[in-house]
C-alpha positions as CSV (number, residue, x, y, z in Angstrom):
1,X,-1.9,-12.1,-5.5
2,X,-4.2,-9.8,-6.9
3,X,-4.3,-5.9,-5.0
4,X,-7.1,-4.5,-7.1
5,X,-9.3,-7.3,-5.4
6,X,-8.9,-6.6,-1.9
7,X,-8.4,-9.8,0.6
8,X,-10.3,-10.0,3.5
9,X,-7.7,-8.9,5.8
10,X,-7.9,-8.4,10.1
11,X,-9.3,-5.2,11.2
12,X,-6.9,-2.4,11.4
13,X,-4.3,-3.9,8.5
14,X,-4.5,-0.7,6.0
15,X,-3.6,-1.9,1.6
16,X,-1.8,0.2,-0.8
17,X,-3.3,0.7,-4.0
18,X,-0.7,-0.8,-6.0
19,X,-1.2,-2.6,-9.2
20,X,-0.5,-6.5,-9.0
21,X,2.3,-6.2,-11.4
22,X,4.3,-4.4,-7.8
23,X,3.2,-7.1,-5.5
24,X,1.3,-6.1,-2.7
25,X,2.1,-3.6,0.2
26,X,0.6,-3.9,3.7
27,X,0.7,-1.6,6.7
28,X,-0.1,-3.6,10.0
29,X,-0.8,-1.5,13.4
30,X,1.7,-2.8,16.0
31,X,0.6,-0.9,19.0
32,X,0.6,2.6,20.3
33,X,3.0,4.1,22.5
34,X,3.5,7.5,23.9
35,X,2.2,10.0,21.5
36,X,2.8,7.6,18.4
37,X,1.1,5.2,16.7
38,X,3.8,2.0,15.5
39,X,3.0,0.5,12.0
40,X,4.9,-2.1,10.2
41,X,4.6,-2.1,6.4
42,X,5.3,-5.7,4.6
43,X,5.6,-5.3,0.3
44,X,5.9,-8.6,-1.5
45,X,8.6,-8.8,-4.0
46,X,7.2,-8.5,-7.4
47,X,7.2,-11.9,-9.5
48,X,8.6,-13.7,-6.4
49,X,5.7,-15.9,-6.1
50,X,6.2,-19.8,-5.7
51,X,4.0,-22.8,-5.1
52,X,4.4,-24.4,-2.2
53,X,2.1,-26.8,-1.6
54,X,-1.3,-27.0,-4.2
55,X,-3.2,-23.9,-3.5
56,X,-0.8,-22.9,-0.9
57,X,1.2,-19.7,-2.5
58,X,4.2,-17.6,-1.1
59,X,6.0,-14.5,-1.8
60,X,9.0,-12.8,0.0
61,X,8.5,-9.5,1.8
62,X,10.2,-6.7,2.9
63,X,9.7,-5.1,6.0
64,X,9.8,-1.7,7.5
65,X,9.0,-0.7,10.6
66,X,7.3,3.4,11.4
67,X,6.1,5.5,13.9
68,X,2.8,7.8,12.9
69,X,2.7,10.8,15.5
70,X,-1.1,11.1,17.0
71,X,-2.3,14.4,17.2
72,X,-3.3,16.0,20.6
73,X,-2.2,19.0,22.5
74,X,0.2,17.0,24.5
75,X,1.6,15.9,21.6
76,X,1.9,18.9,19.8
77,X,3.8,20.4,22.5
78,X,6.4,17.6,23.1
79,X,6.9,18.1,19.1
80,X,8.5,21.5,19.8
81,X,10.9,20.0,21.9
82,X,11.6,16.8,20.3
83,X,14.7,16.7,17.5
84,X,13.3,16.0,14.1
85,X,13.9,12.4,13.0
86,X,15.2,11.8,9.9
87,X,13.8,8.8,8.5
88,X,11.7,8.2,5.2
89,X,8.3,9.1,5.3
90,X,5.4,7.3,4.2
91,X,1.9,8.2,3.2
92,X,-0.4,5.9,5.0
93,X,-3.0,4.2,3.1
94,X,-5.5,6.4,5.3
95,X,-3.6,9.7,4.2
96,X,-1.9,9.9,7.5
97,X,2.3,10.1,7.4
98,X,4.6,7.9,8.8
99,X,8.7,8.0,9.6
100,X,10.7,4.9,9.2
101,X,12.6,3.7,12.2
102,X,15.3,1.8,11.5
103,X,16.7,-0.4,8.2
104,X,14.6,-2.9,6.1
105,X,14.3,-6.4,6.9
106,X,14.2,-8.6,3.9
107,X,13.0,-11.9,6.3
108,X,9.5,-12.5,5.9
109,X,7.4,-14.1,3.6
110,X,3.4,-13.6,2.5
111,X,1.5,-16.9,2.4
112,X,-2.0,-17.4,1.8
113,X,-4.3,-20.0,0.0
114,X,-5.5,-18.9,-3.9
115,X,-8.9,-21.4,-2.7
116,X,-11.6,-21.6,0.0
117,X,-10.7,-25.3,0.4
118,X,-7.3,-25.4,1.4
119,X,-7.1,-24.3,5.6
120,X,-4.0,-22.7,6.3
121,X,-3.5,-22.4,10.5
122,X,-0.2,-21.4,12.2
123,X,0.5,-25.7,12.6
124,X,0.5,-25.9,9.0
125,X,2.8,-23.1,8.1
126,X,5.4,-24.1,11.2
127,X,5.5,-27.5,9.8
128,X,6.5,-26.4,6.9
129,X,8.8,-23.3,8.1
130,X,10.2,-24.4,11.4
131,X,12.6,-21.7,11.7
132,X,10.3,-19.2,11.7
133,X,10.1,-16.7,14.5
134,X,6.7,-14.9,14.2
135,X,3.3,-16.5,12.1
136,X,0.4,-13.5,12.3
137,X,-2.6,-14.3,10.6
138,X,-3.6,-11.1,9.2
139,X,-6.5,-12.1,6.5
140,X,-8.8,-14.8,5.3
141,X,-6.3,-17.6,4.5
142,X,-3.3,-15.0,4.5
143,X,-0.7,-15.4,6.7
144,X,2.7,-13.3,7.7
145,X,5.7,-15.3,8.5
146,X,9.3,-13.5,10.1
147,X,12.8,-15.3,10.6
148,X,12.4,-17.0,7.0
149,X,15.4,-16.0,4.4
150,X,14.5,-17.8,1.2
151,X,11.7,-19.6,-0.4
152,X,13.1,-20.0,-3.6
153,X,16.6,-19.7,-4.3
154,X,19.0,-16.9,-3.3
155,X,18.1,-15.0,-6.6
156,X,14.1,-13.9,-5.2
157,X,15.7,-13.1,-2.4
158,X,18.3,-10.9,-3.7
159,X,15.0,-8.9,-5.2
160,X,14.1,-7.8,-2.1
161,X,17.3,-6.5,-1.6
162,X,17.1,-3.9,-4.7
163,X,16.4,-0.2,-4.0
164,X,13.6,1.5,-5.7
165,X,12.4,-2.4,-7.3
166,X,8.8,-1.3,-7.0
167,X,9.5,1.4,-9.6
168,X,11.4,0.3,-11.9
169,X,8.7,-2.6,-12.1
170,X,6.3,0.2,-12.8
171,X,8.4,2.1,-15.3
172,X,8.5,-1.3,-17.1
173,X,5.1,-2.0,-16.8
174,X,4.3,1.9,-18.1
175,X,6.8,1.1,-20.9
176,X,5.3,-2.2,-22.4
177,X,1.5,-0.2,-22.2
178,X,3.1,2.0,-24.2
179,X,4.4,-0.2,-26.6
180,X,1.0,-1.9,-27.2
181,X,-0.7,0.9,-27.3
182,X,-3.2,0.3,-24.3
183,X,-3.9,3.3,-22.9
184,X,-6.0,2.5,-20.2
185,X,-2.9,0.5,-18.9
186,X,-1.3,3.1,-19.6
187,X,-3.0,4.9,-16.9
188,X,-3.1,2.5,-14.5
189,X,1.1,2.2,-14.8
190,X,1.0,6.1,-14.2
191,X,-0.9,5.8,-11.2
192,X,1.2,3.7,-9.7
193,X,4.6,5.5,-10.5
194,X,2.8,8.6,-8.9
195,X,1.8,6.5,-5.8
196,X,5.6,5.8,-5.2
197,X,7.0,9.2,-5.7
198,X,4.4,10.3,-3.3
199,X,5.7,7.7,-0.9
200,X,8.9,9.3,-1.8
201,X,7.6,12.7,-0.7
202,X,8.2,13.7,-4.9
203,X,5.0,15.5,-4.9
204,X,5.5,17.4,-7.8
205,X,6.3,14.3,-9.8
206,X,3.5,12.5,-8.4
207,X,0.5,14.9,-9.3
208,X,2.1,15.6,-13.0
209,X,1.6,11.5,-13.7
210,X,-1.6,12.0,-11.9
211,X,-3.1,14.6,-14.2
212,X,-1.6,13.0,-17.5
213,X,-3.4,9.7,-16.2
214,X,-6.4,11.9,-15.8
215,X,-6.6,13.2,-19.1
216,X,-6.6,9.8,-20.6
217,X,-9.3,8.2,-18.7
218,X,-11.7,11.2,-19.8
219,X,-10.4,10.6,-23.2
220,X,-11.5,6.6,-22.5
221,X,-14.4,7.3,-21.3
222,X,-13.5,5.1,-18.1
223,X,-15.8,6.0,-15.2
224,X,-14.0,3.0,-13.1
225,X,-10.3,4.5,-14.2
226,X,-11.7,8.2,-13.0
227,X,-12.9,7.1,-10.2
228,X,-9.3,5.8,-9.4
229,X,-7.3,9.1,-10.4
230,X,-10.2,11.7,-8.8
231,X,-8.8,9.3,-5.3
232,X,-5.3,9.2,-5.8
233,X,-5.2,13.2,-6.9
234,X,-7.5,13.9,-3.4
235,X,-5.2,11.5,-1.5
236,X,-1.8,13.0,-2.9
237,X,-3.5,16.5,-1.8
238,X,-4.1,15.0,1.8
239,X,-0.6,14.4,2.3
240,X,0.0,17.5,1.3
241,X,-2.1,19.4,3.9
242,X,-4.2,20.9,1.5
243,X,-7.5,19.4,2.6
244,X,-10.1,21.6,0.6
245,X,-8.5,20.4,-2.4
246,X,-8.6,17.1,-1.1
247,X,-12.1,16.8,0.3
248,X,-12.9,18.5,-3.5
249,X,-11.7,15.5,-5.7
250,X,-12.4,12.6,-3.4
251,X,-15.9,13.7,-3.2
252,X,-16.1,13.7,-7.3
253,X,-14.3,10.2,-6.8
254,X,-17.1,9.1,-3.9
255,X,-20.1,9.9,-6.6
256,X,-18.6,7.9,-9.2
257,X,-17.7,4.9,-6.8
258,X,-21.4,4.4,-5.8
259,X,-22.6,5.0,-9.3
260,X,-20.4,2.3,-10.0
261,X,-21.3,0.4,-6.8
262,X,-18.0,-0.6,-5.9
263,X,-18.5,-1.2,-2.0
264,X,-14.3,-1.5,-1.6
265,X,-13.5,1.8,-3.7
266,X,-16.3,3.5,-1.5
267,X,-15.4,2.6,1.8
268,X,-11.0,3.4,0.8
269,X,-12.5,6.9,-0.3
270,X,-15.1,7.4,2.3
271,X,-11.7,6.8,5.2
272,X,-9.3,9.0,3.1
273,X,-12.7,11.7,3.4
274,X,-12.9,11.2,7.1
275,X,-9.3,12.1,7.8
276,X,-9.6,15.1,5.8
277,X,-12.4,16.2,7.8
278,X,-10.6,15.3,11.0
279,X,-7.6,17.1,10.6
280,X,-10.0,20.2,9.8
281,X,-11.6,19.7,13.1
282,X,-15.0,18.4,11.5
283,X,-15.1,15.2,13.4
């Protein structure tokens, strides 16, 4: 399943700009509680798609589940008195952060139709996955399935199971650019190495493969491949806290979007522009 191309998924469900070659990431609102917001985040296994039935596609997911703390003055003062967690945290696809709350689950599956022909509905998919213990519908024609342990063999599932897959698929994808000497994949691999050490809170790491992707798509020429650095450098300064900075290179990224009239890229930078503003109180 393509992630450049986004799917037409349920209000509220937030997409990681990951490159197809790392499967596709989704963040799904749960509900709020308290003072937090809960978010699950489902990542397909890369190359773990199968065929299941014509158009009908699948792919295992992982699953983590985290808690995004809502800011207001109650809030803020329950934080002082609240231990710090110690879970991962995750940069939201909006530029908000999250904490992981308990292990991964490596049970569900993506499912979704590559045509407009085929209809998939939840009868469908429970015929053909009766032990299934949740069926969401979460896009046009994409589905989420929970309680399923393999589609494929024990060997995809396994995948799931490997710590840090997502990069090393992106190292290798960076690597065989590099051996072709393409250089606007090149980029693109870079960008997505840097979007998973800033997950990993690596700043540093991530803005270094952000600027050496930057120099090469002014080198290219690339108004398209700018456009994508200018947001991911603005968005890795969001999670930072540094918001002028921010607002300063998604705004460069905003112009070329619309002189590019890419309506998706637009409205991603646009949000990620809107919670910069919020947290500096310009609502």
């Amino acid at each position: 399943m393509s992630t450049r191309t986004k799917p037409f998924l349920k209000e509220g469900v937030l997409q990681e700009p990951l490159a197809k070659e790392l499967g596709l990431a989704l963040w799904l609102p749960v509900k709020r509680c308290s003072s937090f917001q809960l978010w699950e985040r489902f990542h397909s296994v890369p190359h773990s798609e199968v065929v299941i039935d014509g158009a009908v596609m699948a792919s295992v997911a992982s699953v983590i589940s985290a808690r995004q703390r809502l800011r207001s003055l109650w809030s803020s003062l329950r934080k002082c008195f609240e231990p710090t967690g110690n879970g991962q945290q995750w940069i939201l696809p909006n530029g908000g952060t999250a904490e992981q709350t308990g292990r991964p689950q490596d049970d569900a599956l993506l499912i979704w139709s590559k045509d407009d022909v085929t209809q998939l509905d939840d009868a469908w998919i429970r015929a053909h996955w009766p032990q299934a213990v949740r069926v969401e519908q979460i896009g046009l024609c994409l589905f989420l399935v929970t309680g399923v342990h393999s589609i494929a063999g024990d060997e995809i599932t396994k995948l799931a199971q490997v710590e840090g897959c997502p990069l090393q698929w992106a190292e290798q994808a960076l690597a065989n650019a590099r051996r072709k000497g393409s250089r606007r994949a090149e980029a693109t691999a870079l960008i997505d190495i840097a979007i998973i050490h800033q997950n990993q809170n690596n700043l540093s790491r991530c803005m270094t493969l952000l600027g050496e992707s930057l120099e090469i798509s002014w080198s290219l020429g690339d108004h398209a491949l700018q456009c994508d650095v200018l947001s991911n450098i603005g968005f890795a300064w969001l999670s930072t806290g540094k918001l002028q900075r921010s607002i300063q290179f998604l705004q460069q990224a905003l112009l070329l979007a619309r002189q590019l009239d890419d309506n998706f890229v637009t409205k991603m930078i646009l949000e990620r522009l809107g919670h910069a503003y919020f947290q500096l109180g310009q609502i």
